[in-house]
DRENPA-3360 file (N, C-alpha, C; in nm, 2 decimals, always signed):
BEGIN
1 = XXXXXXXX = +1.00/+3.12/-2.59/+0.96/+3.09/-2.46/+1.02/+2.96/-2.41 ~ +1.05/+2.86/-2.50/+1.12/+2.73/-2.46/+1.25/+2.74/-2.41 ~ +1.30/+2.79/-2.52/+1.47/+2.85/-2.39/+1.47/+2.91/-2.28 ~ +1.36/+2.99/-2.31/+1.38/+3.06/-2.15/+1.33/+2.98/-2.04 ~ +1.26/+2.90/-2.07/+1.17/+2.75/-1.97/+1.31/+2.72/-1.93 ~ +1.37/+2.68/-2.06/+1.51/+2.54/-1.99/+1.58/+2.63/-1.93 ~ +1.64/+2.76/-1.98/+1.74/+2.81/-1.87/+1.69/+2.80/-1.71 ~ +1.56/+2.83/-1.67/+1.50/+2.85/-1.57/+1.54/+2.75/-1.55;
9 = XXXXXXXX = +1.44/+2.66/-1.57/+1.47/+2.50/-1.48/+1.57/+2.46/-1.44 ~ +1.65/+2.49/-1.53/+1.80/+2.42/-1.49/+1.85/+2.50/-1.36 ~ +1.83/+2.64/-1.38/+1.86/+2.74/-1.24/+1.79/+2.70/-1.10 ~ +1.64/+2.64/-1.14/+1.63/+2.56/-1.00/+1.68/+2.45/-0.98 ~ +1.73/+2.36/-1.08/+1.80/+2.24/-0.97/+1.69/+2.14/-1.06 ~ +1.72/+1.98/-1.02/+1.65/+1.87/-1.03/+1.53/+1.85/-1.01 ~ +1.50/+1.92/-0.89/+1.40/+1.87/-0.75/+1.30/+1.95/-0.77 ~ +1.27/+2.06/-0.88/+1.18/+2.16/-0.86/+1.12/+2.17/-1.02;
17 = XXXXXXXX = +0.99/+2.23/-1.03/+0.94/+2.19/-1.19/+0.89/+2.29/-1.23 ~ +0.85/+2.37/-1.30/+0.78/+2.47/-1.38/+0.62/+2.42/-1.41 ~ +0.58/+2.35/-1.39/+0.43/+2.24/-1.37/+0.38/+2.36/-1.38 ~ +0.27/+2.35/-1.52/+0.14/+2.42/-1.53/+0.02/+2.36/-1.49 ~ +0.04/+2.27/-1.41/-0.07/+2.20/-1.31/-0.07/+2.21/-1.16 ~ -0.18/+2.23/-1.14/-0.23/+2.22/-0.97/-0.21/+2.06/-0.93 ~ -0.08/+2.00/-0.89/-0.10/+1.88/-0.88/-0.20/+1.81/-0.76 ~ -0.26/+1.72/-0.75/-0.30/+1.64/-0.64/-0.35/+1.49/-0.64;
25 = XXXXXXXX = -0.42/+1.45/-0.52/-0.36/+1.30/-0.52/-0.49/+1.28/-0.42 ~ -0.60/+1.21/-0.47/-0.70/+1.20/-0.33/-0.68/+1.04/-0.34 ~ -0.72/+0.95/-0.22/-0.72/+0.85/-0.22/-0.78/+0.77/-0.14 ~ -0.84/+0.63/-0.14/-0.91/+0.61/-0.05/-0.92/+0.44/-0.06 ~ -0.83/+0.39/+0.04/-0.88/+0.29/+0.07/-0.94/+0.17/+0.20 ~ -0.99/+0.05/+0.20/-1.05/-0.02/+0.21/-1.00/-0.17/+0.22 ~ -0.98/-0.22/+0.38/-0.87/-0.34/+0.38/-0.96/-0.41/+0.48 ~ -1.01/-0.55/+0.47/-1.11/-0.63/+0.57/-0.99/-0.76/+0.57;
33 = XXXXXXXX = -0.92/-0.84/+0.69/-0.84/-0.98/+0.65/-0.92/-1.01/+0.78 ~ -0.97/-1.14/+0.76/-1.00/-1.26/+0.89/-0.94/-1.39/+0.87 ~ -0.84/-1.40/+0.96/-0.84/-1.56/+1.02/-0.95/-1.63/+1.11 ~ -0.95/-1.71/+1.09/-1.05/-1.83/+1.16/-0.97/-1.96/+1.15 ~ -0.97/-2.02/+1.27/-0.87/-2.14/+1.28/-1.00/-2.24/+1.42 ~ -1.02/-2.37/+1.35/-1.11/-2.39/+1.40/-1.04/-2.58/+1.43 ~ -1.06/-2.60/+1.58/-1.00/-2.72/+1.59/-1.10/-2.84/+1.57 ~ -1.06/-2.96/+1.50/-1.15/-3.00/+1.48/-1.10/-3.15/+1.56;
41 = XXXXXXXX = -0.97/-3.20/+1.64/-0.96/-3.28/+1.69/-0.84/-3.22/+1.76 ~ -0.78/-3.31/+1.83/-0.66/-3.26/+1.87/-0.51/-3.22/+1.73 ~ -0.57/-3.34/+1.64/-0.43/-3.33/+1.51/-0.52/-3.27/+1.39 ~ -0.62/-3.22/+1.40/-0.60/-3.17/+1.28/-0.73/-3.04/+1.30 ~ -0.67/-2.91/+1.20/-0.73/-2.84/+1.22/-0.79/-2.76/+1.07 ~ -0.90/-2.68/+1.15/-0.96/-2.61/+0.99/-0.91/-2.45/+1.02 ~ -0.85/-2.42/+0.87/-0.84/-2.25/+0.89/-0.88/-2.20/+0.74 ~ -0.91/-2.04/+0.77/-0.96/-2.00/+0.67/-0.95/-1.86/+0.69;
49 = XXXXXXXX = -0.88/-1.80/+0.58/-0.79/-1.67/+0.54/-0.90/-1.63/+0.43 ~ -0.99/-1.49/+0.50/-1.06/-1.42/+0.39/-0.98/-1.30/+0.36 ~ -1.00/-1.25/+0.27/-0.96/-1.06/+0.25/-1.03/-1.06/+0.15 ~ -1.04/-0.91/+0.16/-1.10/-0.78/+0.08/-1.06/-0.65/+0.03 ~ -1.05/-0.60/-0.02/-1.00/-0.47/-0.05/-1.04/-0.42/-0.13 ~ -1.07/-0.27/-0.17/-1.13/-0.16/-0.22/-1.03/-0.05/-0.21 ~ -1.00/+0.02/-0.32/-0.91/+0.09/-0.38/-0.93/+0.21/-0.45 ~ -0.91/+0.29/-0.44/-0.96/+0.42/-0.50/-0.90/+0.50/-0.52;
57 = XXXXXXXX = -0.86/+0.60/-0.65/-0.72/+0.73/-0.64/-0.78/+0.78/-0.76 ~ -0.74/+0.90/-0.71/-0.75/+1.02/-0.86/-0.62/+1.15/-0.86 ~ -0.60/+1.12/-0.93/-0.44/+1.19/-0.97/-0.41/+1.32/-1.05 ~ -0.39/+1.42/-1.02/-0.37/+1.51/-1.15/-0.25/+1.57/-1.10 ~ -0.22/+1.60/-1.28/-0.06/+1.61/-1.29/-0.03/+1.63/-1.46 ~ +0.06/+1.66/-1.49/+0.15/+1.74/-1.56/+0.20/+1.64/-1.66 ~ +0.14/+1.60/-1.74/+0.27/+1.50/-1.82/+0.38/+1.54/-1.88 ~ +0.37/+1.67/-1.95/+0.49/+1.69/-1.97/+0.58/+1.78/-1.87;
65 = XXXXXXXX = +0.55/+1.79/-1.77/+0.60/+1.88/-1.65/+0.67/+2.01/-1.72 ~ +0.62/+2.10/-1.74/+0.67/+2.21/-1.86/+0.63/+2.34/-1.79 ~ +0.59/+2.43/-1.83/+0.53/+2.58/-1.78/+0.40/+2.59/-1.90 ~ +0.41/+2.50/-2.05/+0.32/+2.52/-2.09/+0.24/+2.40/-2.11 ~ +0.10/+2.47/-2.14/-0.04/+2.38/-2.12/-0.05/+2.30/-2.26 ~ +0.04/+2.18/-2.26/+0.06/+2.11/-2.35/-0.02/+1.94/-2.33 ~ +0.03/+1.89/-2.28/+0.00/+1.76/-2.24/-0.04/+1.73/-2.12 ~ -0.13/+1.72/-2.03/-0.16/+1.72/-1.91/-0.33/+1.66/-1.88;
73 = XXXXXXXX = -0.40/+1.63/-1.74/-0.50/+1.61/-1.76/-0.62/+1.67/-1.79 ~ -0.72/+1.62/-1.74/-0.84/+1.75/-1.85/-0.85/+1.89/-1.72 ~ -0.87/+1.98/-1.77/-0.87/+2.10/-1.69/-0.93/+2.22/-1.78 ~ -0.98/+2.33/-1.69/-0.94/+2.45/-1.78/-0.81/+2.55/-1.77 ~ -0.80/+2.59/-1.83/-0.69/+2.67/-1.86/-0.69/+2.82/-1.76 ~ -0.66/+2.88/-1.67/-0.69/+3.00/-1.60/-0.63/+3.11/-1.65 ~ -0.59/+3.27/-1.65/-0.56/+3.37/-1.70/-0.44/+3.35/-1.64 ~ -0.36/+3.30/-1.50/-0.25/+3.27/-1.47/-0.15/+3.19/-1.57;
81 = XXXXXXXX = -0.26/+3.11/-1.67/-0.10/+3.03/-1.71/-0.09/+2.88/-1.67 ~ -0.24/+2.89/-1.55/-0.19/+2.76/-1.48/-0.33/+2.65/-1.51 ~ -0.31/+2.54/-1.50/-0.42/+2.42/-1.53/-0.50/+2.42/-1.39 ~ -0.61/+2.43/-1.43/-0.71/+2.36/-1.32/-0.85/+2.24/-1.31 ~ -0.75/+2.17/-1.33/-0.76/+2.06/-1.35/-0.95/+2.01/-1.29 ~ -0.98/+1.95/-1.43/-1.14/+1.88/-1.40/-1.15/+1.78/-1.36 ~ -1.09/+1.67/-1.45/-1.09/+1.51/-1.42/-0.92/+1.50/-1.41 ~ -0.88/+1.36/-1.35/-0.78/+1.33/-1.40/-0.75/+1.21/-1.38;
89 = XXXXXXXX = -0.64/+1.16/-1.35/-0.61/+1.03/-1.34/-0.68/+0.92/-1.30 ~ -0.80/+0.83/-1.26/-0.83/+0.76/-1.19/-0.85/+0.62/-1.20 ~ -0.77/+0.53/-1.07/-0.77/+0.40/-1.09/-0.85/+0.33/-0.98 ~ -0.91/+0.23/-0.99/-1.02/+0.15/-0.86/-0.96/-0.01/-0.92 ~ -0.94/-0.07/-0.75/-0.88/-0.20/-0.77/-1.01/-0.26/-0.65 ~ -1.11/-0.36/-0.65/-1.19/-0.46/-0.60/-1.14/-0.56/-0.57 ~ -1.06/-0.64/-0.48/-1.02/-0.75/-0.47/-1.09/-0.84/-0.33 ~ -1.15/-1.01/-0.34/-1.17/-1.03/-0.27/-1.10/-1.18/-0.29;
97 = XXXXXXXX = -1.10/-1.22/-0.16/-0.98/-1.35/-0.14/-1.05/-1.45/-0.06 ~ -0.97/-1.56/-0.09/-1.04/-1.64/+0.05/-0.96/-1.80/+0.02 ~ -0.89/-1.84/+0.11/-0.84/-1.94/+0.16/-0.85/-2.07/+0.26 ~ -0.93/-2.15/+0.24/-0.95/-2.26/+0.33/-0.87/-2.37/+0.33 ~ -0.80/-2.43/+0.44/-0.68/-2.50/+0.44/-0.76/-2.64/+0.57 ~ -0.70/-2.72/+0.56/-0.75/-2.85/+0.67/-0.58/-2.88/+0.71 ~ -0.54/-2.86/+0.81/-0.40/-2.91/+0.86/-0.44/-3.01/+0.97 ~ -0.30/-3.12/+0.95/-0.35/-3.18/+1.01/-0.15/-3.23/+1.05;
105 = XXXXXXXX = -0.19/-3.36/+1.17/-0.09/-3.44/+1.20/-0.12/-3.59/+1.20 ~ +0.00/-3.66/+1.20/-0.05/-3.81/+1.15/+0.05/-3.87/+1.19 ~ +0.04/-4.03/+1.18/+0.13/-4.12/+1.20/+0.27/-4.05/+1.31 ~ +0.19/-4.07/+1.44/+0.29/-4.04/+1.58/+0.36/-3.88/+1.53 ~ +0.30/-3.78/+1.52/+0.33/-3.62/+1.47/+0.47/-3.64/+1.36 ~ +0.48/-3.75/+1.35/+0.60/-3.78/+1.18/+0.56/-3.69/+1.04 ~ +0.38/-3.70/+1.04/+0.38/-3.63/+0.94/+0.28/-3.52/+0.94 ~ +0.33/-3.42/+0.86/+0.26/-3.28/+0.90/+0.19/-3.24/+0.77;
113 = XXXXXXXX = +0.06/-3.21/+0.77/+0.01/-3.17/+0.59/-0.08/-3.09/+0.61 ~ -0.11/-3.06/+0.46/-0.17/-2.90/+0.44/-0.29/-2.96/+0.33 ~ -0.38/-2.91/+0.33/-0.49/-2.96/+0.20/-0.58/-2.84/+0.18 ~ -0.55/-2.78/+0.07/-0.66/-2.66/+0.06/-0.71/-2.62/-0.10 ~ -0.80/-2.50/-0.03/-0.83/-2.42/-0.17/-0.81/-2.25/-0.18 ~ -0.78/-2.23/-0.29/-0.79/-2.08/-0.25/-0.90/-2.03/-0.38 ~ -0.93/-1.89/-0.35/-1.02/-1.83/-0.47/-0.96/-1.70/-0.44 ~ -1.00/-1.63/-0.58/-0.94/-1.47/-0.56/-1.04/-1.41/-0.74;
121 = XXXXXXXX = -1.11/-1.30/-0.66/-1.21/-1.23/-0.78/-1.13/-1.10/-0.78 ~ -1.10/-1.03/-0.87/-1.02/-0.92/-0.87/-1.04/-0.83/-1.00 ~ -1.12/-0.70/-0.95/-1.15/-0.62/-1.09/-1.07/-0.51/-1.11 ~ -1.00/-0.46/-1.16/-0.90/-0.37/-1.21/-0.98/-0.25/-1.33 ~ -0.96/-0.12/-1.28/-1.02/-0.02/-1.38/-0.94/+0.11/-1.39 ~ -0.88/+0.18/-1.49/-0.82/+0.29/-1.51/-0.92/+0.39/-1.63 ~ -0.93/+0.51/-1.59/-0.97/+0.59/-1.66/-0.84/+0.68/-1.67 ~ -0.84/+0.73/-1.74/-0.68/+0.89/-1.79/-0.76/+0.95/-1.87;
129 = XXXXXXXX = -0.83/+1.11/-1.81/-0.87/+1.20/-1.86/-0.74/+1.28/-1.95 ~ -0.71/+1.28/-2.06/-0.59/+1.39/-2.05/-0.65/+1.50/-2.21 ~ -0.55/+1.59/-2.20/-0.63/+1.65/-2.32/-0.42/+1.73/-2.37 ~ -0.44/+1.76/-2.52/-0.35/+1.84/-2.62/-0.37/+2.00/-2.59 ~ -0.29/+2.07/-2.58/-0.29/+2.22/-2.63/-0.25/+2.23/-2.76 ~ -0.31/+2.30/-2.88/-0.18/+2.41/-2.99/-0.22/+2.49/-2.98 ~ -0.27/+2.54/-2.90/-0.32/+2.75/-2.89/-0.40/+2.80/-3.02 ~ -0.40/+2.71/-3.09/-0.49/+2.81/-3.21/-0.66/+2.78/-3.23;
137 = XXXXXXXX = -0.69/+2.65/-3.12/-0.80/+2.56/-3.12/-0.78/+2.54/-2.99 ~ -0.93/+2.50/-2.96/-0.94/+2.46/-2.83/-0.91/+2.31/-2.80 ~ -0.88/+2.26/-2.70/-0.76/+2.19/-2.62/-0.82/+2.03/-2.72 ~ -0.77/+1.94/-2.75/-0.77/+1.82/-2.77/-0.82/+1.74/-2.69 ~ -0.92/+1.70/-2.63/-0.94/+1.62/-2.52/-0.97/+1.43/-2.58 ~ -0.89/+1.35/-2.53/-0.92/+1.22/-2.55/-0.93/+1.13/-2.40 ~ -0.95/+1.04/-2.37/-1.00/+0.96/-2.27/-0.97/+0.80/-2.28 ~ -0.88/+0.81/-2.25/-0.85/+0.60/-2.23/-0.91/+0.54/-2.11;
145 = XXXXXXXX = -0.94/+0.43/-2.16/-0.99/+0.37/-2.00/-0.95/+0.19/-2.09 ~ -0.95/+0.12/-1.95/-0.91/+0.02/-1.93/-0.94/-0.10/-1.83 ~ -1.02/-0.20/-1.82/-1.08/-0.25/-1.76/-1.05/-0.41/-1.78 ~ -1.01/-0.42/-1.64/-0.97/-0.59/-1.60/-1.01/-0.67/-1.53 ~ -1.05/-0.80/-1.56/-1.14/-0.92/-1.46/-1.02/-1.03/-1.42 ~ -1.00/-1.05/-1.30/-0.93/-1.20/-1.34/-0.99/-1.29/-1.19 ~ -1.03/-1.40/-1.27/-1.08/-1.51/-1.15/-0.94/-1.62/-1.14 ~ -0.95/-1.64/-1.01/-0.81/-1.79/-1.00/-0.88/-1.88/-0.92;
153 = XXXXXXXX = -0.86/-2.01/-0.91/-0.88/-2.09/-0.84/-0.81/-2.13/-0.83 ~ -0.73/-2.23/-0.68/-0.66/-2.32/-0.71/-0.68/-2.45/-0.58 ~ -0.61/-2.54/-0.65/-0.62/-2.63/-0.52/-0.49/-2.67/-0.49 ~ -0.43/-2.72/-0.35/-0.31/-2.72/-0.33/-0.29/-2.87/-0.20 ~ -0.14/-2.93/-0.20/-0.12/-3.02/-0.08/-0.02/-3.01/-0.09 ~ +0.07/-3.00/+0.06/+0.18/-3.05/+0.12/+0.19/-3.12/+0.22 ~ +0.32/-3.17/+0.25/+0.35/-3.24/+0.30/+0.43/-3.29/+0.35 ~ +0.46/-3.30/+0.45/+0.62/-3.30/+0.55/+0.64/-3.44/+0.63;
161 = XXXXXXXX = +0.72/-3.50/+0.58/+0.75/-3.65/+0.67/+0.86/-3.63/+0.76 ~ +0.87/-3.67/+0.87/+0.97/-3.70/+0.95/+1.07/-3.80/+0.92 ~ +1.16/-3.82/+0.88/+1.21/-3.95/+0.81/+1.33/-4.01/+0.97 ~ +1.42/-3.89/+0.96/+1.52/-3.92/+1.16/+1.48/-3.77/+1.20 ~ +1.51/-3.78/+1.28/+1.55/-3.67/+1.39/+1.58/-3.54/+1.31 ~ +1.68/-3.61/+1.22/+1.74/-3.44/+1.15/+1.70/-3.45/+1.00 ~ +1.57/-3.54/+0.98/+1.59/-3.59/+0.80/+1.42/-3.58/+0.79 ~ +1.42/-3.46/+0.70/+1.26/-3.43/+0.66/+1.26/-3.45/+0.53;
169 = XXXXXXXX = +1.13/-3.53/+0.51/+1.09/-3.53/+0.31/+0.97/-3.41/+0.29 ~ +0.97/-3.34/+0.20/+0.87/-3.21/+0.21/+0.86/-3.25/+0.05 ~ +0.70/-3.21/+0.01/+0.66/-3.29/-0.10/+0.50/-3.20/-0.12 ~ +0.46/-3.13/-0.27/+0.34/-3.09/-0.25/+0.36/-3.07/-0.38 ~ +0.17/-3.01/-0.40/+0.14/-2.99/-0.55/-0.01/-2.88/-0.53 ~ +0.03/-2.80/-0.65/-0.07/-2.71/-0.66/-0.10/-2.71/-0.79 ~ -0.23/-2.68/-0.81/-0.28/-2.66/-0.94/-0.39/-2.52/-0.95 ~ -0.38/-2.46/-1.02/-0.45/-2.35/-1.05/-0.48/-2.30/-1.16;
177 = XXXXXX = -0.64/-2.27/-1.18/-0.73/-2.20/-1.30/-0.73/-2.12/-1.29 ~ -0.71/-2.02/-1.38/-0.67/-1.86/-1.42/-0.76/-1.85/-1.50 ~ -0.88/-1.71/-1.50/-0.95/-1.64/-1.63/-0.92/-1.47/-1.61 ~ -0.88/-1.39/-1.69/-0.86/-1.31/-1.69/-0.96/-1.19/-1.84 ~ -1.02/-1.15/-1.79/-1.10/-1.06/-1.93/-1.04/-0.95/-1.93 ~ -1.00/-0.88/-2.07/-1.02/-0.70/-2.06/-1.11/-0.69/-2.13;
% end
């Protein structure tokens, strides 16, 4: 049956697959960004960059893209030959953000600066239902999953001097705390 798989394939071309899977792809996400810019004199101002995001997909598909039910997600097997697929691929990404910055102007608009913070909470999760064929036992099913935290903080300043007309000093520093769990 394997030769006759490869002759086939190759008779369709690159672009086309013998897939003993029903492939599909559901997905769903979830995007919130706010600016807020708030004046607090004439030279200097407050702003603040939030976001959000929520993330969601479930994938099924063929790993070894073949005609037979070898390596692929979890499914059952139908009288056709073909996978129909139970669980399969699914990843969820939670990210929330948020940026507060104080700009300002100084000494006769010469100098221009930035003073902030940022934060960022971000959870990362993959499940991969997938399962083995050898036809003489029923299908091998195993399940990976994988699960990520990471917090940042950071604080930050720049800084822009007017020095002539055509001569700027630009000058800043950031620092940032990273925790990351799996």
């Amino acid at each position: 049956d394997i030769a006759q798989a490869v002759a086939l394939q190759r008779s369709l071309g690159p672009w086309k697959n013998l897939s003993d899977v029903f492939p599909y792809h559901k997905a769903d996400s979830t995007w919130a960004i706010n600016t807020t810019e708030l004046d607090l004199s004439p030279d200097v101002r407050l702003k603040n960059i939030f976001g959000y995001n929520r993330t969601k997909s479930d994938d099924g598909y063929d790993f070894d893209a073949s005609p037979f039910p070898y390596f692929e997600i979890h499914g059952d097997l139908l009288p056709s030959g073909k996978m129909d697929p139970v669980a399969g691929y699914a990843l969820k990404t939670r990210q929330i953000s948020d940026e507060l910055q104080l700009q300002g102007k100084a000494f006769d608009n010469r100098l221009d600066y930035v003073l902030g913070f940022y934060y960022l909470d971000q959870k990362f999760s993959v499940v991969s239902n997938d399962q083995f064929w050898n036809f003489s036992s029923p299908a091998f099913r195993f399940i990976y999953t994988a699960k990520t935290k990471t917090r940042s903080v950071a604080g930050f300043a720049q800084a822009t001097y007017k020095l002539t007309d055509k001569l700027n000093l630009t000058g800043g520093v950031r620092y940032t705390w990273d925790k990351t769990t799996m």
